[in-house]
N, C-alpha and C positions, 0 to 999 in steps of 0.2 A: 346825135350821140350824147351821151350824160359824158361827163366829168370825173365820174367818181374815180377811177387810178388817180388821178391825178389830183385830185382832193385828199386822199390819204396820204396819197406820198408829201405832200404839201405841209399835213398835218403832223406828220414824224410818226405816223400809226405804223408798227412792227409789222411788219409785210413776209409772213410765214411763206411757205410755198401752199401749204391748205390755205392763207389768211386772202392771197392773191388769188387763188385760183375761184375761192365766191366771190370775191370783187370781179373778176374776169367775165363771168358765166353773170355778172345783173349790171357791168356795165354796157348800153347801150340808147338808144329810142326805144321810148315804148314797150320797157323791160318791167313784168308786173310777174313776176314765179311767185310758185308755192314755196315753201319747204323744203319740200319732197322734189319739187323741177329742179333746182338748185341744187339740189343734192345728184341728183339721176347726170345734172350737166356735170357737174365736178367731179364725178366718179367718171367719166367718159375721159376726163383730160387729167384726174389723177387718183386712181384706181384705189389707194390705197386708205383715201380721206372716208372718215368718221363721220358718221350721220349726227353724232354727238357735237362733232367740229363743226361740223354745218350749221346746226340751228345755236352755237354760242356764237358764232364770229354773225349770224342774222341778226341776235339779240344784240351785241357789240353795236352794231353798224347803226339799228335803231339809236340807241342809247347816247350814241355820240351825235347821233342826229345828219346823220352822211344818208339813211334810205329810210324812206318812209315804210310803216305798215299800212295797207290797204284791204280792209276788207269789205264785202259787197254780196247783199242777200245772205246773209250766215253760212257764205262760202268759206272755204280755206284760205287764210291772209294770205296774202301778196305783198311783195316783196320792191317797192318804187327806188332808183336810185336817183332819180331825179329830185333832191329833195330843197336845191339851192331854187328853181325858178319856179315861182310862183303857177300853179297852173291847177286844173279841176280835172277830171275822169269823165270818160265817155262809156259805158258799158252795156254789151250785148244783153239784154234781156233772154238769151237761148244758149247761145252757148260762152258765154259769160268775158269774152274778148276785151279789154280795156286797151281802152287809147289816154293820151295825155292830151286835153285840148285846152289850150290860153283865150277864154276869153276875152271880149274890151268889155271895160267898166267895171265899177267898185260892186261887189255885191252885199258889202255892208252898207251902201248908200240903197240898197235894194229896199232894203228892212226900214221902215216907218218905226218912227219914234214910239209909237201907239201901240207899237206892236211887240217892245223890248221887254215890257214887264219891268223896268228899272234894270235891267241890267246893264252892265256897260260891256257891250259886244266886241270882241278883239279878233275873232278869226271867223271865218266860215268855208263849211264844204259841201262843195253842191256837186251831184252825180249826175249824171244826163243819164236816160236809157233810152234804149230801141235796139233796133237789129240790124247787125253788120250788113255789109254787102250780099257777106258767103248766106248767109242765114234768110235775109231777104230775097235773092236769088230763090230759094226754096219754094217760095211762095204761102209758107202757110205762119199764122199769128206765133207771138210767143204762149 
């Protein structure tokens, strides 16, 4: 389970009943919405919230740095609230399922000197792909 309730309340962030209910509906394991998912969740538990409300309290959350944006193949961003431990994305190549996976080891030590162009490298994001369980059960390629 992410943290995030408990990260805002922490942080003194104004906890609207709209403000709570998209922290509610992206906190969890392995919670990657759209927009629009986020939106469809929070209309389900509070009928009366603002597709407007939804994607400023997204942008908010981003901003303050509580949930990552994730996007993946020129899909529709996703919504990470996982954004305190350190970790990279597993992603279906078919029907585009992301996981949260931690690998071991530095993947800036990955990178050869030779290979920086002079730059001095401070972060990196590496995607895994292939095909889920559901998708591989299928049997056919992406």
């Amino acid at each position: 389970m992410s943290d995030l309730l408990q990260r805002l309340r922490a942080r003194g962030w104004r906890m609207t009943s709209q403000r709570r209910v998209v922290a509610e509906v992206l906190d969890g394991e392995h919670v990657h919405l759209t927009a629009e998912e986020v939106h469809a969740r929070a209309t389900a538990r509070l009928p009366e919230i603002a597709r407007a409300t939804v994607y400023n309290t997204l942008g908010e959350l981003v901003a303050i740095g509580e949930v990552v944006e994730v996007s993946t193949d020129g899909r529709a961003k996703r919504y990470d609230p996982n954004a305190r431990r350190p970790h990279e994305h597993l992603v279906c190549s078919r029907c585009g399922t992301i996981r949260d996976v931690h690998p071991t080891g530095d993947p800036l030590a990955a990178l050869p000197p030779s290979e920086r162009f002079g730059f001095t490298v401070t972060t990196a994001e590496i995607t895994y792909r292939g095909l889920c369980p559901d998708c591989a059960a299928k049997g056919d390629r992406p």
